[in-house]
C-alpha positions as CSV (number, residue, x, y, z in Angstrom):
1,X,3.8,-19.2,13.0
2,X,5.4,-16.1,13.9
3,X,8.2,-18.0,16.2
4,X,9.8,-18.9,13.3
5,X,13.7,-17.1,13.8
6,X,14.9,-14.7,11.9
7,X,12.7,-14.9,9.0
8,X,9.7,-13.7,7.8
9,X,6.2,-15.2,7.0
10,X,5.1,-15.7,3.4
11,X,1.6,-14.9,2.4
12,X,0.0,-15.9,-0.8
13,X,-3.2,-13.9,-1.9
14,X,-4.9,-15.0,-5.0
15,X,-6.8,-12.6,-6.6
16,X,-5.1,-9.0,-7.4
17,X,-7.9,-6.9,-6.5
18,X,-8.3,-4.0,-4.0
19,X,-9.3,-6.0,-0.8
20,X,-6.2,-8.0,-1.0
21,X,-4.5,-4.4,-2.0
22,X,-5.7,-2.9,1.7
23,X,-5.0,-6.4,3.4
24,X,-1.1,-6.0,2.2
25,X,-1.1,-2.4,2.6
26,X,-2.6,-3.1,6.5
27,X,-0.1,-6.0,6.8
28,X,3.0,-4.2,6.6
29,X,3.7,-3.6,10.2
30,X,4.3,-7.6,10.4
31,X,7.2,-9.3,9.1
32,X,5.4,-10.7,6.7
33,X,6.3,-11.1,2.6
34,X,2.7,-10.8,0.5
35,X,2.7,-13.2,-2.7
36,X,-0.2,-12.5,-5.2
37,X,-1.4,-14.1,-7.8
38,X,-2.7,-11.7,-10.2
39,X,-1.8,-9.3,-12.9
40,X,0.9,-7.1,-12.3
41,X,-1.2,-4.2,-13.0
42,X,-3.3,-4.7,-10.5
43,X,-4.0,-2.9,-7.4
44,X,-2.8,-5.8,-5.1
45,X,0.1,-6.4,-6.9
46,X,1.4,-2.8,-7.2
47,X,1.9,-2.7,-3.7
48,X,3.1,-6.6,-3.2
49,X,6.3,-8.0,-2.7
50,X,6.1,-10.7,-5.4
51,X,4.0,-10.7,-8.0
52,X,2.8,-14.0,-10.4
53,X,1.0,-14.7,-13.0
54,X,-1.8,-17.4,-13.3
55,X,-0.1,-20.0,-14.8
56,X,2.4,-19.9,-11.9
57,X,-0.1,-20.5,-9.1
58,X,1.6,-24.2,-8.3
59,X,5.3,-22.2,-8.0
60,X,4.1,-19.3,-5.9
61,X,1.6,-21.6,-3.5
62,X,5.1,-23.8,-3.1
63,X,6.6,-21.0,-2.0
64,X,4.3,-19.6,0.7
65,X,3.3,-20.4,4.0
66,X,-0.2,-19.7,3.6
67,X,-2.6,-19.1,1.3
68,X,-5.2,-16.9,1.3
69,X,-7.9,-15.0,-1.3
70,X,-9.7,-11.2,-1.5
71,X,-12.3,-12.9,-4.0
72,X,-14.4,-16.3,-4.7
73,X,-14.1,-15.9,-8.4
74,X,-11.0,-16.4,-8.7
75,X,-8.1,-19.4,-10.2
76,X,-9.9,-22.7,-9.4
77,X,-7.0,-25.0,-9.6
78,X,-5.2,-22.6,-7.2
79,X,-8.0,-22.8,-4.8
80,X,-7.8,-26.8,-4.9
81,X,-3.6,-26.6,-5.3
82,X,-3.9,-24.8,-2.2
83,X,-6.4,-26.8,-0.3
84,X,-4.5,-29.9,-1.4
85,X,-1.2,-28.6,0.0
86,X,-3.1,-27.7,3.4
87,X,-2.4,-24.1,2.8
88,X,-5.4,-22.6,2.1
89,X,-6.9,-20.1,4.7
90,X,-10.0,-19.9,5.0
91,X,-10.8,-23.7,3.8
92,X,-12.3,-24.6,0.9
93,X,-15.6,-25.4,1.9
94,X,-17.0,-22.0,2.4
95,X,-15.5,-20.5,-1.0
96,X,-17.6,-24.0,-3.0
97,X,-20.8,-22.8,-1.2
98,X,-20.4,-19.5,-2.4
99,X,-18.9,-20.7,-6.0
100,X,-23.0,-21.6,-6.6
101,X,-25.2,-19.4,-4.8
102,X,-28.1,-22.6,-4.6
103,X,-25.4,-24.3,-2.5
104,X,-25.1,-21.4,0.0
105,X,-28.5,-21.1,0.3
106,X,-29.0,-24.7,1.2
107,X,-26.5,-24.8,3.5
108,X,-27.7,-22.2,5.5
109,X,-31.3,-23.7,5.0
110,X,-30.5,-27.2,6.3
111,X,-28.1,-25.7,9.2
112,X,-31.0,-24.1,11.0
113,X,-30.1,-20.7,9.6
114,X,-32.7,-18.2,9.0
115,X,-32.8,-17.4,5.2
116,X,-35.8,-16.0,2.7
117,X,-38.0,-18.7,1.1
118,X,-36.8,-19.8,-2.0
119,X,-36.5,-22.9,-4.5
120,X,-33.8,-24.1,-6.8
121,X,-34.5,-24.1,-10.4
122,X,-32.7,-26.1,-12.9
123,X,-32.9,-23.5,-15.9
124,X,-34.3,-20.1,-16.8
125,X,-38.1,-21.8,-17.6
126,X,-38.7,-23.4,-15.0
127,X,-37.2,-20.8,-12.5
128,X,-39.7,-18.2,-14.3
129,X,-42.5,-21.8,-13.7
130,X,-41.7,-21.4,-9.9
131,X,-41.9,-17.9,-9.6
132,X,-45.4,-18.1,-11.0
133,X,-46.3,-21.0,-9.2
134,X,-44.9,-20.7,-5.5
135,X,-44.4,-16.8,-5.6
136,X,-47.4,-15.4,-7.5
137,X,-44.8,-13.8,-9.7
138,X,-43.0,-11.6,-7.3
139,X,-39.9,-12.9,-5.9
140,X,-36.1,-12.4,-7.2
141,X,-34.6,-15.0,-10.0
142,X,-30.6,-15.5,-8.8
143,X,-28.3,-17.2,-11.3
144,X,-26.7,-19.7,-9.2
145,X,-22.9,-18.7,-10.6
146,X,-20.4,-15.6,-10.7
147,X,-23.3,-13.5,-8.9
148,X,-22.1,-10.7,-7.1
149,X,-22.2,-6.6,-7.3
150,X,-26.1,-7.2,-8.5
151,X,-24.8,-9.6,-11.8
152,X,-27.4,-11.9,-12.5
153,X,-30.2,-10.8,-10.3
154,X,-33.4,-9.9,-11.4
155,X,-36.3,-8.4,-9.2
156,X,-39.4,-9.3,-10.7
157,X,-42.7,-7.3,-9.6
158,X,-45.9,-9.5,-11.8
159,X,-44.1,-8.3,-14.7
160,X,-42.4,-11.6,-16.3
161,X,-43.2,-11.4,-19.9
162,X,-39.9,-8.8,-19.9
163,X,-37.4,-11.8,-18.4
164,X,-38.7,-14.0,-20.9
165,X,-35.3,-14.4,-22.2
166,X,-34.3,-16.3,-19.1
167,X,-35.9,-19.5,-20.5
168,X,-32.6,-19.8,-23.2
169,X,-30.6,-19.7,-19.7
170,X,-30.0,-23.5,-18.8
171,X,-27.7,-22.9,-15.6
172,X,-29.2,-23.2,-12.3
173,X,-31.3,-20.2,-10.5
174,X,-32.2,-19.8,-7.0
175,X,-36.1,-18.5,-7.2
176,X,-36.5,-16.6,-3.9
177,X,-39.2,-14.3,-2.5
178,X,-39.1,-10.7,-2.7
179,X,-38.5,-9.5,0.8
180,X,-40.0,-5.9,1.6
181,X,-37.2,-5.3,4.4
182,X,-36.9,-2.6,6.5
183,X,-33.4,-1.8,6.3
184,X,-30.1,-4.0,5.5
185,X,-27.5,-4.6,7.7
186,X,-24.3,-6.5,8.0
187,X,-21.8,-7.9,10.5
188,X,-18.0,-8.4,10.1
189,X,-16.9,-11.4,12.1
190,X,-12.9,-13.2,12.5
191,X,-12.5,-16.5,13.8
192,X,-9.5,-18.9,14.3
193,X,-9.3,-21.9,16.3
194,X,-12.0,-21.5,19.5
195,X,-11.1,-17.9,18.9
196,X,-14.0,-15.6,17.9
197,X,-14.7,-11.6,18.2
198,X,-17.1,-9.0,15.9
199,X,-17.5,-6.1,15.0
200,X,-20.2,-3.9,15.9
201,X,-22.9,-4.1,12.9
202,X,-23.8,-1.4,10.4
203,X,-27.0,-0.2,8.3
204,X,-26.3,-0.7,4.5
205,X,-27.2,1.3,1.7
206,X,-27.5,-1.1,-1.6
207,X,-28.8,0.4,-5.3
208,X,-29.0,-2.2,-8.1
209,X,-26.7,-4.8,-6.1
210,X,-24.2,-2.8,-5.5
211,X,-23.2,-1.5,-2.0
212,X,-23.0,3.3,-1.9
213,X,-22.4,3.1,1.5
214,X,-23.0,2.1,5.2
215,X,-22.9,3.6,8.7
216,X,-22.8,2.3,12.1
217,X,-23.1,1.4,15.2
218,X,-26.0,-0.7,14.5
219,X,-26.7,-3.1,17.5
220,X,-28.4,-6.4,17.7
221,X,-26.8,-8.9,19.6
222,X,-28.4,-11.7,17.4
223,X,-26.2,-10.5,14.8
224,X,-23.1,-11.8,16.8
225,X,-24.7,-15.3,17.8
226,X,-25.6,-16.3,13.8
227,X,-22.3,-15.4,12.6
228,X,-20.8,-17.2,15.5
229,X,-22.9,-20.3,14.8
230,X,-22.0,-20.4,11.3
231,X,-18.7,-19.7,11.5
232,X,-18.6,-22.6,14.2
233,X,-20.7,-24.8,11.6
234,X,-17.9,-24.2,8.9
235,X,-14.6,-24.3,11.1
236,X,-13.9,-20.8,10.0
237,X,-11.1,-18.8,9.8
238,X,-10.4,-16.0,8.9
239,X,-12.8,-12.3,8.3
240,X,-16.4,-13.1,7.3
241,X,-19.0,-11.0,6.2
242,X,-22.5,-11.8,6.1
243,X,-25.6,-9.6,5.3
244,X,-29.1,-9.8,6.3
245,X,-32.4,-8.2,5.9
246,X,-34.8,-7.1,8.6
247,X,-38.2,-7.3,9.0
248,X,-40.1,-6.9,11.1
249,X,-37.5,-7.5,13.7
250,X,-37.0,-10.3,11.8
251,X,-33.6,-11.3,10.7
252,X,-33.2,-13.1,7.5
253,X,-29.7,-13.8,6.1
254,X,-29.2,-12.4,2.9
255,X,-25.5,-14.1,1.8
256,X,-22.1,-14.1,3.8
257,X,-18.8,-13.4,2.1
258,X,-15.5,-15.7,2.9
259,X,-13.5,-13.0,3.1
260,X,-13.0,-9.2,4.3
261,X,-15.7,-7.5,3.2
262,X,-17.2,-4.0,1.8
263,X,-18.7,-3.3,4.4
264,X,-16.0,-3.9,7.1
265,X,-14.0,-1.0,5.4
266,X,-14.8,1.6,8.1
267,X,-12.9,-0.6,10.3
268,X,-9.9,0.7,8.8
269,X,-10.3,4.2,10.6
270,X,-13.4,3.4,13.1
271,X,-11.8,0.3,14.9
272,X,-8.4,-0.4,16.8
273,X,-7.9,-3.2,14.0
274,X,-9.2,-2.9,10.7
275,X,-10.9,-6.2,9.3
276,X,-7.7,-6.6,7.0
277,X,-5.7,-6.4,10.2
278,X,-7.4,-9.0,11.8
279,X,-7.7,-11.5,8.6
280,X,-3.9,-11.5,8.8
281,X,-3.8,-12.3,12.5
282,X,-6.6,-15.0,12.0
283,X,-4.6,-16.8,9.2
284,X,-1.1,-16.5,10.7
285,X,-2.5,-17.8,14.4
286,X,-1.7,-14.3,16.1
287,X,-4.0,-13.0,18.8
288,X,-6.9,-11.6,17.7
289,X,-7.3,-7.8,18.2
290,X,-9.6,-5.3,19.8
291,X,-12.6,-4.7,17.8
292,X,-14.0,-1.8,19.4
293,X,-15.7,0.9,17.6
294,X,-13.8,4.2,18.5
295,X,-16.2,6.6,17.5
296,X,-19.6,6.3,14.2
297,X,-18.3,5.5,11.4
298,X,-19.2,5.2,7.9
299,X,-17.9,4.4,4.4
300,X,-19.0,5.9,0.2
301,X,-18.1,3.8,-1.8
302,X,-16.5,6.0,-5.2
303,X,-18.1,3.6,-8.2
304,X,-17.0,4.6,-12.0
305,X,-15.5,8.2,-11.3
306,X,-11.8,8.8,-12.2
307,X,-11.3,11.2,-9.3
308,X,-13.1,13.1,-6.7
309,X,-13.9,16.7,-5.4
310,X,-11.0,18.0,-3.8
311,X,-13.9,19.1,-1.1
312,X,-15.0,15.7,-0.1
313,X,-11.1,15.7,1.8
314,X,-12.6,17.9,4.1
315,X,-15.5,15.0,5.2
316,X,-13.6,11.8,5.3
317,X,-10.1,9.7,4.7
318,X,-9.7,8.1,1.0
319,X,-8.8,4.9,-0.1
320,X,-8.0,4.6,-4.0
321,X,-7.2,1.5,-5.6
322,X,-4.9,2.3,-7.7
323,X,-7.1,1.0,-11.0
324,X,-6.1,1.7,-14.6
325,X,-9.3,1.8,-16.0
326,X,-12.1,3.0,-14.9
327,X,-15.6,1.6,-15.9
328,X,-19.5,2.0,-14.8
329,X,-20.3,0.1,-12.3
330,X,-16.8,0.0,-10.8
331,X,-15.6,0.5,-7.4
332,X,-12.6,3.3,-7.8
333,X,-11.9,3.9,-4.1
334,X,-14.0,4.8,-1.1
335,X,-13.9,7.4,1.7
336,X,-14.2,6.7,5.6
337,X,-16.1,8.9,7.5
338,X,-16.4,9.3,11.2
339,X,-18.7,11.6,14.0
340,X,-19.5,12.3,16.7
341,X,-23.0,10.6,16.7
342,X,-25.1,8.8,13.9
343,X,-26.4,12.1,12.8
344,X,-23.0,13.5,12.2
345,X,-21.8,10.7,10.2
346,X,-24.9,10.3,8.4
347,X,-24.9,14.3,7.1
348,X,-21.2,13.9,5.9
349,X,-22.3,10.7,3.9
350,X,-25.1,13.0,2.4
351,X,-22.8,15.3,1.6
352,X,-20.2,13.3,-0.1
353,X,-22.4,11.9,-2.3
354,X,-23.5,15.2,-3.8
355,X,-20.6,16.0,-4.4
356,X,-18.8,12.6,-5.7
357,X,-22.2,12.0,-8.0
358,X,-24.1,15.9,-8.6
359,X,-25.8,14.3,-11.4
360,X,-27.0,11.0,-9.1
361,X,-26.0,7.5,-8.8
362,X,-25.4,5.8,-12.4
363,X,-25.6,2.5,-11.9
């Protein structure tokens, strides 16, 4: 693609949020136009070349050479424009599997992948039926669409008189035992063609579905062979993320992401090439790069604070996205950290987040 003479590669990102913001931001030393569809006042289009509106999804996909998107949730008919027009990066299929979370779950389930146990429940009564029935009322009820960042999740421990309200819910659920993991962990893989590489895996710290922070290395090369299988199984290509939970030594796959991911964002300062990076190289057909980690690294998230200690400058490198309004629950900016063992990164984590949140995590 890059052959092309004298002219330079068009990229179309729907979704103006801040992953597509840092993939722009880390694809500026290509020759390479970014195209996003998205509010103009949002972080990916503040630092894009073009900028359009929603309604103008068929005119900016024309106009592109390939499409790509920082989010699932976002324009559907751009998703299928896009897909129609043979533009669309990664494809289609792994964005519809993770449109309804049942799908994804079965997908994995019938591909050999190893998932928790769950069901798939047609509505809010009989999801809270199966979680009595097949889970002894302890398991988690999923709503099967727009689930992410912890929306539409609900842990249940023998208490399900208080999610009695889920029976006026006729959408689909995914009923799914609690697991009582020992840690979470997650892998950023990039694939394209026969061409695969990973980066080295990190422990996650999750708090009411939402992701404070992560740290790595973490190694387990069964990690690297599951996300190689399924991003084989889906013809991939492009970043990936996918999280699991372990027990036991056991490794159960928790969900994937199509996209680069939250916790690939220590790969901007703790790898050679930074997830965003490599997404760009996957898409455009350019040689994959080195995915070494250079030194521990980890990542805190900043959720709902307009700004941060001046002291937490001293610990890490930040990344603000550029948001106009900031709200609970919502991801502001994070900081990189790096060490010179797990110890050292782990300490500077600690200490950013007393500082960033002296009053604790309000979530």
């Amino acid at each position: 693609m890059f052959s092309q003479q004298n002219s330079k590669i068009k990229i179309g990102i729907l979704g103006g949020g801040q992953l597509g913001r840092m993939m722009i931001i880390e694809g500026r030393n290509f020759p390479i136009l970014f195209y996003v569809l998205g509010n103009k006042d949002e972080p990916a289009c503040q630092v894009a070349d073009f900028c359009f509106s929603e309604e103008e999804y068929k005119k900016m996909i024309d106009e592109v050479d390939v499409v790509t998107f920082e989010f699932e949730h976002v324009n559907d008919m751009a998703l299928q424009y896009a897909e129609d027009r043979e533009k669309l990066l990664p494809r289609i299929n792994s964005v519809e599997l993770k449109r309804e979370r049942w799908k994804e779950k079965k997908y994995l389930k019938d591909h050999g992948f190893p998932v928790p146990r769950f069901e798939i429940a047609e509505g809010g009564e009989e999801a809270l039926k199966i979680l009595k029935e097949s889970f002894n009322n302890i398991g988690v009820i999923k709503q099967s669409t727009n689930g992410y960042d912890g929306k539409g999740q609900y842990f249940i421990k023998g208490n399900p008189q208080d999610y009695s309200f889920l029976k006026e819910n006729n959408c689909k659920f995914v009923v799914e035992e609690y697991v009582n993991f020992d840690f979470e962990t997650s892998i950023i893989a990039v694939r394209k063609r026969r061409d695969f590489v990973a980066y080295t895996p990190t422990f996650n710290y999750n708090e009411n579905g939402i992701l404070i922070y992560n740290y790595g290395p973490y190694y387990d090369d069964r990690l690297e062979d599951i996300a190689k299988k399924l991003t084989e199984s889906l013809n991939y290509v492009g970043t990936i993320g996918i999280e699991f939970f372990i027990r036991n030594n056991e490794i159960l796959i928790n969900e994937f992401a199509p996209r680069v991911h939250n916790t690939g964002h220590y790969t901007l300062d703790g790898t050679f090439t930074s997830q965003f990076e490599q997404h760009i190289r996957a898409i455009t057909d350019l040689p994959l790069g080195d995915t070494s980690l250079l030194t521990p690294s980890g990542m805190v998230n900043v959720i709902g604070k307009s700004n941060v200690p001046l002291e937490a400058l001293h610990l890490g490198k930040l990344y603000w996205y550029g948001k106009n309004e900031v709200r609970k629950r919502r991801k502001m900016g994070h900081i990189n950290v790096r060490g010179e063992d797990l110890g050292d990164v782990r300490e500077k984590i600690d200490n950013l987040l007393k500082l960033i949140y002296p009053q604790g995590l309000d979530l």
